[in-house]
C-alpha positions as CSV (number, residue, x, y, z in Angstrom):
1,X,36.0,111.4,120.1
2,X,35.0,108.1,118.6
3,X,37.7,105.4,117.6
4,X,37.3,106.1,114.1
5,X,38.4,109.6,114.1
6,X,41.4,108.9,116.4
7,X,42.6,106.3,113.8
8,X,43.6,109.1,111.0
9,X,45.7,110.7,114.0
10,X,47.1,107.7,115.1
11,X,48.3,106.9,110.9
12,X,50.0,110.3,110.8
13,X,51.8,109.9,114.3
14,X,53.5,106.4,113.5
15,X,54.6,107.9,109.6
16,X,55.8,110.7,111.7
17,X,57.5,108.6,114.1
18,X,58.7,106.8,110.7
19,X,60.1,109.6,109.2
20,X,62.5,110.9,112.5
21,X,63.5,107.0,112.8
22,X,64.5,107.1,109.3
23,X,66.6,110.5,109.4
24,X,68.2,109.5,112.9
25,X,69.4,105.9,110.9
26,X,70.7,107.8,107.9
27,X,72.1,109.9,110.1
28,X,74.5,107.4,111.5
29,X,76.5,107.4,108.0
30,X,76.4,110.8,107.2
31,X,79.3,113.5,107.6
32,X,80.0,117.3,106.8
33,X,82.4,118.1,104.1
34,X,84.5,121.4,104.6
35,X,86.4,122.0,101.5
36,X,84.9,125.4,100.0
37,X,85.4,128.9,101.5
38,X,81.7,129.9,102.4
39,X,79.2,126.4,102.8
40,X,80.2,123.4,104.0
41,X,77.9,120.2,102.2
42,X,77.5,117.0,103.2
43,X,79.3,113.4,102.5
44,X,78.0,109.7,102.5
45,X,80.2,106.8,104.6
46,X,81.0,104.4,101.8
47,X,81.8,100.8,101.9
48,X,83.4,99.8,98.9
49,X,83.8,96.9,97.2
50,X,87.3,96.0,99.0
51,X,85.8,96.5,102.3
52,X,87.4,100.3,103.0
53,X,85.2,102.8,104.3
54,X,85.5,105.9,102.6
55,X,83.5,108.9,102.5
56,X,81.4,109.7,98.9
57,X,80.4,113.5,97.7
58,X,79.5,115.3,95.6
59,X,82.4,116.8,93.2
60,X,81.4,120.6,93.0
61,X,81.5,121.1,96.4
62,X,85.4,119.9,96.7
63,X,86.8,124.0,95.9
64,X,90.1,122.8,97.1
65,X,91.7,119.2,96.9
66,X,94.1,119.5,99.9
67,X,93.2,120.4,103.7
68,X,90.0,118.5,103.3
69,X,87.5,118.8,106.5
70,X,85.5,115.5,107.6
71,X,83.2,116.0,110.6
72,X,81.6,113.0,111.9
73,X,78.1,112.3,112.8
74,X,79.3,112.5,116.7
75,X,81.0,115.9,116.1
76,X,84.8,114.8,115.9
77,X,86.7,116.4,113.2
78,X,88.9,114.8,110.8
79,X,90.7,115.3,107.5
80,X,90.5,113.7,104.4
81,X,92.4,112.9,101.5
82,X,90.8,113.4,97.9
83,X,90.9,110.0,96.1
84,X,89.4,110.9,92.7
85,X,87.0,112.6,91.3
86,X,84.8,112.9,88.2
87,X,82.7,116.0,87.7
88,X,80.8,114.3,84.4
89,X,79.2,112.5,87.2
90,X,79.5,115.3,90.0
91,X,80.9,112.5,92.4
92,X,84.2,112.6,95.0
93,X,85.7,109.9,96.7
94,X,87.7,110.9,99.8
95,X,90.0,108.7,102.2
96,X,89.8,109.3,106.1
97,X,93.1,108.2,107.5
98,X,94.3,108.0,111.0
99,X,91.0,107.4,112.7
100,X,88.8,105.4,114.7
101,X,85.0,105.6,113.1
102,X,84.0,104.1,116.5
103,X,80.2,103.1,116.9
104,X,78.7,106.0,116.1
105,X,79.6,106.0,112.4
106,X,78.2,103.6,110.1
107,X,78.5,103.1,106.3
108,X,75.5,103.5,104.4
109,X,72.7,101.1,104.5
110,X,71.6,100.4,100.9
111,X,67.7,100.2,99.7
112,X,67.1,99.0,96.6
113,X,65.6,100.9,93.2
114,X,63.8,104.2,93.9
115,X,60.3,104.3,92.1
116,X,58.0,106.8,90.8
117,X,55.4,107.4,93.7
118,X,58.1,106.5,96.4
119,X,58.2,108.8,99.3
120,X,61.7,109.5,100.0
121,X,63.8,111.8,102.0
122,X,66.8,114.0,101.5
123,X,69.7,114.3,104.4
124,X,71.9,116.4,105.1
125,X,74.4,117.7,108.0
126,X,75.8,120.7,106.4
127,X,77.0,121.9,109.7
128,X,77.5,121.3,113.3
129,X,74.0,121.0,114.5
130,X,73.2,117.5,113.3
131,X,70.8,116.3,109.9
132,X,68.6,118.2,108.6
133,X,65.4,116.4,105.7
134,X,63.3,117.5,103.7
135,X,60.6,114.9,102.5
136,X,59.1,114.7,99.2
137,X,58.2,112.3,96.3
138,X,59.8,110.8,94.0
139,X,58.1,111.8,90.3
140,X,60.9,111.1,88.0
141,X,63.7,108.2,87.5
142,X,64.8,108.6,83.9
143,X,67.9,106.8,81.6
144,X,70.5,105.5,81.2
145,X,71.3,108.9,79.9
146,X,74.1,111.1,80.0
147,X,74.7,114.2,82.4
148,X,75.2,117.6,80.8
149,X,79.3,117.1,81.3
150,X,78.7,114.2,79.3
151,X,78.6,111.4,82.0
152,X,77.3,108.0,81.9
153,X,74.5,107.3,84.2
154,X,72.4,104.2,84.8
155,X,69.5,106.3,86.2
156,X,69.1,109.8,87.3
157,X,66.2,110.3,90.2
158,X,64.1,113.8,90.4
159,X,62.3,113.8,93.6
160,X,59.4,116.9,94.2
161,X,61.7,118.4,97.8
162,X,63.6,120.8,98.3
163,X,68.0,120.6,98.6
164,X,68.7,123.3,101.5
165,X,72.3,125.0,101.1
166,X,74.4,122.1,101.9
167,X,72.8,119.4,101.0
168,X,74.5,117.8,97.7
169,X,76.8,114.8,98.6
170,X,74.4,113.5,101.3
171,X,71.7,110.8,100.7
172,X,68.4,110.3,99.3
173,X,67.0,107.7,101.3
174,X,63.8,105.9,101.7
175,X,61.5,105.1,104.2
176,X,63.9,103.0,106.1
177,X,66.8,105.3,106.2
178,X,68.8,103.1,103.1
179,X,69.9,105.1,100.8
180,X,68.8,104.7,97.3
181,X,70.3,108.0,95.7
182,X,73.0,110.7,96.6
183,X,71.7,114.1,95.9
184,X,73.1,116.8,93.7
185,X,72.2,120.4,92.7
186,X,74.1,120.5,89.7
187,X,74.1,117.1,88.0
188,X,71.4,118.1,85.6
189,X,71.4,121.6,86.1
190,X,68.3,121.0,88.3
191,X,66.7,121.7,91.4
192,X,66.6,118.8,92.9
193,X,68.4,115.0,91.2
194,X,70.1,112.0,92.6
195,X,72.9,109.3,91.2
196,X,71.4,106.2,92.2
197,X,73.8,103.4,94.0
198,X,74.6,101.4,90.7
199,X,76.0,104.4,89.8
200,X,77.7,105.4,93.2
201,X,79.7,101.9,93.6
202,X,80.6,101.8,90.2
203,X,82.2,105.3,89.6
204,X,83.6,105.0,93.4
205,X,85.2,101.5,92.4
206,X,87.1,103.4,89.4
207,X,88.5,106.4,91.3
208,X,89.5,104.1,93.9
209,X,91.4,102.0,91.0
210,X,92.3,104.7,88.5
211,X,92.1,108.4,90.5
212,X,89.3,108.9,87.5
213,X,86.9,107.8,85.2
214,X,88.8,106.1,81.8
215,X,86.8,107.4,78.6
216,X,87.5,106.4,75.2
217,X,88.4,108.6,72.8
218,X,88.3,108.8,68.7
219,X,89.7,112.1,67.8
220,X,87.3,113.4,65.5
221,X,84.9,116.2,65.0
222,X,81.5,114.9,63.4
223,X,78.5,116.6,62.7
224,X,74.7,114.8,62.1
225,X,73.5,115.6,58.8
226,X,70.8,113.6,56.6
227,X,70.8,110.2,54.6
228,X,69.0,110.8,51.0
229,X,66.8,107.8,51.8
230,X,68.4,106.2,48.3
231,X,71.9,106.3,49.8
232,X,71.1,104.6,52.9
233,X,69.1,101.5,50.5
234,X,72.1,101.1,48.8
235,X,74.5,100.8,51.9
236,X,71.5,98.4,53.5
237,X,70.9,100.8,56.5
238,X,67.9,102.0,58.1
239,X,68.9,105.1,59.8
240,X,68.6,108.8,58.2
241,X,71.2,110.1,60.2
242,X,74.7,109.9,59.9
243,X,77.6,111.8,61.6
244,X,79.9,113.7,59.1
245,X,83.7,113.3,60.0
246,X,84.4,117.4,59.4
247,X,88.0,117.4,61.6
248,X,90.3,114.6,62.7
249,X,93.2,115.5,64.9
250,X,96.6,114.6,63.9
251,X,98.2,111.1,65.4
252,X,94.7,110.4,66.8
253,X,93.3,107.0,67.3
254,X,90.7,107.7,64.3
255,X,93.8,109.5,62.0
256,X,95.4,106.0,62.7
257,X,93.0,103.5,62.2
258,X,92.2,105.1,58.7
259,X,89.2,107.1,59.1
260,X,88.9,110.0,56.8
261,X,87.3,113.7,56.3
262,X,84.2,113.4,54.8
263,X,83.4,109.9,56.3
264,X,79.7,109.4,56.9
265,X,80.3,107.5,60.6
266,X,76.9,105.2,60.6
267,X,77.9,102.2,63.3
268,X,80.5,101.6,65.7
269,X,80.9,98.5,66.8
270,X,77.7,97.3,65.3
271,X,75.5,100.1,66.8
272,X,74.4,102.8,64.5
273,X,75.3,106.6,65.9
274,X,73.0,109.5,64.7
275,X,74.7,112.1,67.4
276,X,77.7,112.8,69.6
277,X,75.6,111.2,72.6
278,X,75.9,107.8,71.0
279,X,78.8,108.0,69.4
280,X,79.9,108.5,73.1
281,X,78.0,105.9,74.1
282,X,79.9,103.1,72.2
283,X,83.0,104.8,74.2
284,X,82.8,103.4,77.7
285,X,85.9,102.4,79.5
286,X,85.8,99.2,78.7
287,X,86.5,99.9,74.6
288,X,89.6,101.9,75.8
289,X,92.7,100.3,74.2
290,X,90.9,97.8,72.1
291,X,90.2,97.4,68.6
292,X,86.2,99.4,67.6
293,X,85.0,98.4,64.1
294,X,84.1,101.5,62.8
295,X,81.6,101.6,59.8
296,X,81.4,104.8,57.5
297,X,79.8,105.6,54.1
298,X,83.2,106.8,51.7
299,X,82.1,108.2,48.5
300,X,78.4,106.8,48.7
301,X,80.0,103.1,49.3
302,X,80.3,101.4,52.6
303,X,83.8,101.0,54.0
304,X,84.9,99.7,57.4
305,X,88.0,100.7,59.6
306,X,89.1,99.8,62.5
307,X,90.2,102.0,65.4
308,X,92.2,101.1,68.7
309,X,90.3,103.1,71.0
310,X,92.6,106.2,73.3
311,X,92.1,107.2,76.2
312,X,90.6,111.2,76.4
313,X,92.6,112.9,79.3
């Protein structure tokens, strides 16, 4: 066989070679999460912000929030403590306490943005018999947008491979074993997505500091419906959509601040909102508890209110 035709073999033996290096170092900072009756998933070892190692999941698989299974990547068995969770973003944050991670367990390495085109791997250990990958491409990263459960997310990654039984909470990773993602079956009611890091260390920064994600909160019911294009040339707006205030509940932060049945909501805080996605939008946690300029249409004439923002429960 002639050099050139043993080069193509010799390609696919070092990506193979690649690959195994990349699930064994991804490996090291992976762990199985018992705390459902029937299939056991998987958990990534976090370092937060503050230094503490804690272990990152995904939020449907915790079925019970007490007597909490860890098994580390060299078999010993641990329990865990539920910090917080937030199943907008399908995300846990558990606490190991009273043990020694010892060498073999890492926190996760980080890579940086996944890309369309990227080969990447999903890892799991959903049981005793070490990590398991599947391999596949990544063909999607979409957003900001917001989850189904109405979540805030800087990016959500679809990658063309497969999520055995087990494998939501453990990483996406890329070539290197960093990771870039942490996979989910249900995030998007989808086969196969991942919340990328920005989003892991900051939703793992507020359970650690609040037990949960703060949303802000109005208190109203709205529904779209259209401008007449006249109406919005008189109030000096460009949008044909505005959200119709059709419910407002009693003491809420919207009842307070002013805001009325029949409103035409058009802007708050200076950005116009045509639907209940970005009407949410303008309600991060950082608006909860201060004033929101909110702008409505009132009889055909523009009117402004403003609202201290609550805090939905």
């Amino acid at each position: 066989m002639t050099a050139a035709a043993q080069q193509p073999a010799s390609g696919l033996s070092g990506l193979s070679d690649e690959l195994a290096n990349a699930v064994e170092r991804a490996g090291r900072s992976i762990v199985t999460v018992s705390a459902r009756p029937r299939q056991s998933a998987s958990g990534i070892l976090w370092r937060t912000s503050q230094g503490e190692t804690i272990v990152l999941t995904a939020d449907h698989v915790i079925e019970r929030e007490d007597e909490i299974g860890i098994t580390l990547p060299d078999g010993r068995e641990a329990k865990a403590q539920l910090i917080g969770r937030d199943p907008s973003t399908d995300l846990a944050a558990l606490r190991l306490s009273g043990i020694d991670m010892g060498t073999t367990a890492l926190p996760a390495e980080l890579g940086g943005t996944a890309k369309v085109g990227n080969l990447v791997l999903a890892v799991g250990r959903p049981g005793p018999s070490g990590p398991r990958a599947s391999m596949g491409i990544v063909s999607l990263v979409e957003g900001p947008r917001r989850s189904w459960q109405g979540g805030e997310i800087e990016s959500i990654i679809h990658a063309d491979l497969t999520l055995y039984p087990g494998f939501s909470g453990g990483p996406l990773v890329d070539l290197a074993g960093r990771v870039v993602g942490m996979n989910s079956s249900h995030l998007m009611r989808m086969a196969s997505t991942a919340l990328p890091v920005t989003t892991l260390g900051r939703v793992a920064d507020s359970l650690l500091t609040h037990g949960r994600i703060r949303r802000g909160y109005l208190g109203v019911g709205t529904q779209p419906v259209a401008l007449p294009a006249a109406l919005a040339q008189k109030a000096g707006i460009t949008q044909d959509v505005a959200l119709l205030v059709a419910s407002i509940e009693q003491g809420s932060p919207a009842d307070k601040g002013g805001v009325l049945i029949g409103d035409l909501i058009v802007a708050l805080g200076g950005q116009p909102v045509t639907d209940a996605t970005s009407l949410r939008g303008q309600l991060g946690p950082d608006r909860v508890g201060k004033p929101l300029a909110v702008k409505v249409l009132r009889g055909g004439e523009p009117a402004e209110v403003t609202v201290t923002v609550g805090e939905r429960e």
